[in-house]
GUKE-940826 format. One record per residue (C-alpha): residue number from 0; residue in three letters; x, y, z. Coordinates in nm, 4 decimals. Last residue first. Layout:
BEGIN
     k     r          u          v          w
   NUM   ALA          X          Y          Z
...
//
This chain:
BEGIN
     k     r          u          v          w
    75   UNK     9.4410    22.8911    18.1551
    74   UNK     9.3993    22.7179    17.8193
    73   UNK     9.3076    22.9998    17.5547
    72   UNK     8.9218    22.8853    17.5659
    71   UNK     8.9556    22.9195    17.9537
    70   UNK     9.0390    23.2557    17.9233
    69   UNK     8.8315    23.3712    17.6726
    68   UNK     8.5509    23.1956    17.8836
    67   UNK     8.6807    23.4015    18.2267
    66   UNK     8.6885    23.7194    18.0131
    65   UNK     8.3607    23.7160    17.8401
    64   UNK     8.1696    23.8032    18.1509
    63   UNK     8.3375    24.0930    18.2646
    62   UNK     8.4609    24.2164    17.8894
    61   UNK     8.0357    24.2367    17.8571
    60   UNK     7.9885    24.4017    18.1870
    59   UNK     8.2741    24.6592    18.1393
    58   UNK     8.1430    24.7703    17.7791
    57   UNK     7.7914    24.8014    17.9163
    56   UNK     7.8874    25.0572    18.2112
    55   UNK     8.1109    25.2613    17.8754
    54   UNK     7.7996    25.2561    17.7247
    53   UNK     7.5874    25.3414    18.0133
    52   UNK     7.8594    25.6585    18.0608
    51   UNK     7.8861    25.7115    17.6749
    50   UNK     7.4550    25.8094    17.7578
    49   UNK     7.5242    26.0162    18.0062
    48   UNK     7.7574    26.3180    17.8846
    47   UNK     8.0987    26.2602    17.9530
    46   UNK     8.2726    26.6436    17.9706
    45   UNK     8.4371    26.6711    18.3312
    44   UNK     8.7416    26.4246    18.2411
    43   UNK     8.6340    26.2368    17.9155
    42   UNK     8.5360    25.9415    17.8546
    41   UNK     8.6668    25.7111    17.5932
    40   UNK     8.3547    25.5627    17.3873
    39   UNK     8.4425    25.7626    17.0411
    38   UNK     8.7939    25.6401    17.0474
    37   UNK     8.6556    25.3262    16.9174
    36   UNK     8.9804    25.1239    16.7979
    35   UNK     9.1834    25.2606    17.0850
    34   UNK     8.9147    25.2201    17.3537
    33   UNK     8.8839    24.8765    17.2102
    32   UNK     9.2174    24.7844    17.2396
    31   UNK     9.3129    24.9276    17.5639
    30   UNK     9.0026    24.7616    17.7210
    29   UNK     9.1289    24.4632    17.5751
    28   UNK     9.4341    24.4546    17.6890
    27   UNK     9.3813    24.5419    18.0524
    26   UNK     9.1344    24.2567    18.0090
    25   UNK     9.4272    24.0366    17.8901
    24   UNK     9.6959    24.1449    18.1704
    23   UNK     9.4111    24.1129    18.4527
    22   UNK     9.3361    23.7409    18.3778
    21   UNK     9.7442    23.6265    18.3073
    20   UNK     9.7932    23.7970    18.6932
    19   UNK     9.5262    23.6139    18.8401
    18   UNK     9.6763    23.3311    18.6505
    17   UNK    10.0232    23.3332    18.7791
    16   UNK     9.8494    23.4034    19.1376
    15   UNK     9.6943    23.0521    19.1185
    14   UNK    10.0082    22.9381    18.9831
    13   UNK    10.1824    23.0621    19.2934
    12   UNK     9.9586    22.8801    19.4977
    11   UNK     9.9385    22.5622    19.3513
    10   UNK    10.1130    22.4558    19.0374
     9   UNK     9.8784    22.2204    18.9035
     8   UNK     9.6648    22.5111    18.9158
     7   UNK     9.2749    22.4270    19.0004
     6   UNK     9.3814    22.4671    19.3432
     5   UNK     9.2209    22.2391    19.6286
     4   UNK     8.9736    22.3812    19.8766
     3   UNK     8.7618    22.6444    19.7436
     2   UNK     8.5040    22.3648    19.7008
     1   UNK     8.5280    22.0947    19.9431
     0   UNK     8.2002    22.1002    20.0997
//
């Protein structure tokens, strides 16, 4: 098998890490933007009651799977 085997960076290496870096910059983003526009689902320190928990579990799965798309709508 050759999967895993060549880059899909032109750039190798450190354009592999280039875009590991791009990919954690946007969904640090956009948890930062949606915790800011719905302050409602930030948790809390000793007071998050269960059900912003699951919320907060959904959030993460959803920006999980949207994030490589996003990212390979916006070319990288």
């Amino acid at each position: 098998m050759t999967l895993g085997k060549v880059s899909l960076s032109a750039f190798g290496f450190y354009g592999a890490l280039f875009e590991i870096a791009i990919i954690i910059y946007i969904l640090v983003a956009s948890l930062a933007g949606l915790y800011h526009s719905v302050p409602q689902l930030r948790p809390v320190k000793q007071d998050t009651d269960m059900t912003k928990i699951i919320y907060n579990c959904g959030v993460s799965v959803i920006l999980s799977s949207a994030l490589p798309v996003l990212c390979r709508i916006l070319g990288e």
